[in-house]
N, C-alpha and C positions, 0 to 999 in steps of 0.2 A: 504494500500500500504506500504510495506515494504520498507525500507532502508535493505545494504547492507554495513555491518564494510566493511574496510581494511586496512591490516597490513602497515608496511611504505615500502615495497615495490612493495603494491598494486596489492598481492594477497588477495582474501578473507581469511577474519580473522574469522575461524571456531568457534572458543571461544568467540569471540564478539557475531556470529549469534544467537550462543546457547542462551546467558544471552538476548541479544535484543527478541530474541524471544519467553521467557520467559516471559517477560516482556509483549510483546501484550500481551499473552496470561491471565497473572496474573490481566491484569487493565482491560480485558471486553472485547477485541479483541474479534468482532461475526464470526471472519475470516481473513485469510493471503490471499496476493497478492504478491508474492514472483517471482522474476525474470521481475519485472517491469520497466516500466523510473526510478522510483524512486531509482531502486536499479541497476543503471547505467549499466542495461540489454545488449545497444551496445556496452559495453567496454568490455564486456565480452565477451571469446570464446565459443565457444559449447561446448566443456566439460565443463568449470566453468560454465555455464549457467544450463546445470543438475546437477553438482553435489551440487550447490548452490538449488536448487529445490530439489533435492532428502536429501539435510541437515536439510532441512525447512520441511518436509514430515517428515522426523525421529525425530527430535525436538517437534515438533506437535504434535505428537503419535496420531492422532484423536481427539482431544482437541476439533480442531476448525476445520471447513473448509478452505481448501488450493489451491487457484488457481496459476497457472503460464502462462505466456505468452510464445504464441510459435512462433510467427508472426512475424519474424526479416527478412524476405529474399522477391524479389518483384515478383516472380512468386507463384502461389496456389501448383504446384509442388515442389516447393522447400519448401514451410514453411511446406506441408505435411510430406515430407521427415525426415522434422527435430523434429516436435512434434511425429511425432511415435517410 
């Protein structure tokens, strides 16, 4: 489960994610969990929610395996909606 930097006005800090996730990746990380609780997934919009996911995907390059949660909304139509 990933953590998620932020800058001090609490957008995501792209330059942290890079070096953070580097990091899983350098010490044995068997895989990412990226856009999780841990990485304060409600505080985040739908756009920062993928591009924070699609950062971790490019960061990654295939290294490891990469999950994301898509499950934020309380109908099965609407989380549909948003993970596709």
């Amino acid at each position: 489960m990933m953590l998620t930097p932020f800058t001090d006005d609490n957008s995501i800090d792209y330059t942290g994610l890079d070096s953070l996730t580097d990091f899983y990746v350098s010490t044995g990380a068997n895989g990412l969990f990226a856009n999780c609780y841990s990485s304060e997934m409600n505080f985040l919009s739908q756009e920062e929610r993928v591009q924070l996911t699609k950062a971790v995907v490019d960061i990654s390059a295939g290294r490891v395996p990469m999950i994301s949660t898509g499950t934020f909304y309380t109908t099965t139509d609407e989380n549909i909606d948003f993970i596709k």
